[in-house]
N, C-alpha and C positions, 0 to 999 in steps of 0.2 A: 842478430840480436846479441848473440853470445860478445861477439867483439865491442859493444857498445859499455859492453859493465866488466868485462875483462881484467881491465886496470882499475876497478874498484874494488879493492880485496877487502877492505878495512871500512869500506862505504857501508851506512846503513841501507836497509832495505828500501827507505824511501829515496836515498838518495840515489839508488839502485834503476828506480821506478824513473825519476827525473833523466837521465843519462836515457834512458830506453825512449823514453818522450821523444828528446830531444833529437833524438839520433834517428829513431825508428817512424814517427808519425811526419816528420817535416819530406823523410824521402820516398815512403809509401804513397803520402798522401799528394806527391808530384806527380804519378804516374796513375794519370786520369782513367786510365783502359782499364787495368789491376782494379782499383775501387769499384767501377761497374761489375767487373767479372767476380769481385769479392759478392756483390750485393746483388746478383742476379744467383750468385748462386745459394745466397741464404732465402733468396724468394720461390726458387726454383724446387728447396727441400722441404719447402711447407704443401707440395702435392707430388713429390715424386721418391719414396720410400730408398731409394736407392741409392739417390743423390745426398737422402735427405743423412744416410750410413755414410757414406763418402766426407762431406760435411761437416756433421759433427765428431767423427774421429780427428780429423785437421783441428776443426776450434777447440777440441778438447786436446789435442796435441799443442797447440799454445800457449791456451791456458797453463796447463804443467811445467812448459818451457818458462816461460815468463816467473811460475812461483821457482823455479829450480835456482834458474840464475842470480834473482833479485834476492830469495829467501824472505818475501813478502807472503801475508797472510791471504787466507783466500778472499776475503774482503777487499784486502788491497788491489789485488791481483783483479777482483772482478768489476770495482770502480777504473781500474787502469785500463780495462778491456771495456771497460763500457763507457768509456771518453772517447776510444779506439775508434767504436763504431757513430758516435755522435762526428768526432772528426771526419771518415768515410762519407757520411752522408751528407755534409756540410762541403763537402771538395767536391761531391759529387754536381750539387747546387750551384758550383761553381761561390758559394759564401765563405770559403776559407780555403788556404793553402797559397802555394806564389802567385797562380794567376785569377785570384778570385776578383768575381768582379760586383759582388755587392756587399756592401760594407755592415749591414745588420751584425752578422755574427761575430765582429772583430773586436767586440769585447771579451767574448768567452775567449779566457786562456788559453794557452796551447798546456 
């Protein structure tokens, strides 16, 4: 993540947010196993207290990352994170990402 805004010293915050888009959702969201394992484990923390501490320390650790580097407000920061997970579950559906194969979602933006 860090490397993607790097060479944006002088970038605004949104233009911050775009680079992390661009760079961070098209290569996460290739790696079909990652997505399941991201979203079995956010289902996994709505009944097991333990996991559920494990969990959101990580998505709270990115959230902070993401405002640090970008210098995006929390708003920004939580529409950026909550595209994230709309894109996750859309690659997961196989609706978005390089090998998706039903075309509904390919109007929504990356």
């Amino acid at each position: 993540m860090r490397s993607a805004v790097s060479e944006l010293e002088q970038a605004t915050s949104a233009q911050k947010l775009d680079a992390l888009r661009a760079a961070g959702y098209r290569r996460v969201l290739a790696d079909r196993e990652l997505m399941g394992l991201m979203l079995h484990s956010f289902a996994a923390a709505g009944t097991d207290p333990e996991i559920r501490d494990v969990v959101r320390v990580r998505y709270g650790a990115l959230f902070v990352l993401v405002a640090e580097i970008t210098g995006a407000s929390p708003e920004d920061v939580r529409d950026f994170m909550a595209v994230g997970i709309l894109w996750q579950i859309l690659a997961v559906l196989g609706a978005a990402g390089p090998d998706a194969t039903h075309q509904w979602a390919m109007p929504i933006p990356w």
